[in-house]
C-alpha positions in Angstrom: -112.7 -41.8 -91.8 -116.6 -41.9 -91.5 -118.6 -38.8 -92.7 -120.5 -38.7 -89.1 -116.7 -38.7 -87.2 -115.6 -35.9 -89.7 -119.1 -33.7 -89.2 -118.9 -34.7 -85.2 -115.2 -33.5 -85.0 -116.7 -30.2 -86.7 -119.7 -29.4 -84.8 -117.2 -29.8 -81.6 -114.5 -27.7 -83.0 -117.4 -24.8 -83.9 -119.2 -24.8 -80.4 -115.7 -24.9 -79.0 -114.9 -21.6 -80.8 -117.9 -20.1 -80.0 -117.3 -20.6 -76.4 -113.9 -19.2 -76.1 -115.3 -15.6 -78.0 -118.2 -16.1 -75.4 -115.6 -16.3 -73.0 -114.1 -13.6 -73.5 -117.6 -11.2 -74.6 -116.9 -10.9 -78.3 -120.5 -12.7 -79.3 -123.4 -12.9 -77.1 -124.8 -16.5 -77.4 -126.4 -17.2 -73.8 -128.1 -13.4 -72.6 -127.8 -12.7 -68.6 -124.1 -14.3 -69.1 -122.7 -11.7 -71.7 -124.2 -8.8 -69.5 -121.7 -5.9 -69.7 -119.4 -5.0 -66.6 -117.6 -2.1 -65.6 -114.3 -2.2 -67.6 -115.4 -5.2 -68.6 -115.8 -6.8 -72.2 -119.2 -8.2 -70.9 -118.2 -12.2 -71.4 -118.2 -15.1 -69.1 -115.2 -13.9 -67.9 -116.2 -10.9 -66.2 -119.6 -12.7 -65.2 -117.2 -15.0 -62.6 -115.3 -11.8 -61.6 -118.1 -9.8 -60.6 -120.2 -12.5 -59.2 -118.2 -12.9 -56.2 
């Protein structure tokens, strides 16, 4: 396999990862998204639960 395929799978795998803890408000990568909620964790998750 190619260098570029084994760095591409990489960089996808990483952002992937990073999006699941920003999911679920262990990191704070985009701000307004990872605000905290009420017995919340403050992720993305509660940012769809409390936007309704």
């Amino acid at each position: 396999m190619e260098t570029w395929k084994i760095l591409l799978i990489i960089i996808i795998l990483v952002v992937i990862v990073f999006f699941i803890l920003e999911l679920f408000g262990f990191v704070d990568i985009i701000p307004g998204l990872g605000e905290p909620r009420p017995g919340g964790t403050g992720g993305l998750l509660d940012y769809f639960r409390y936007r309704s």
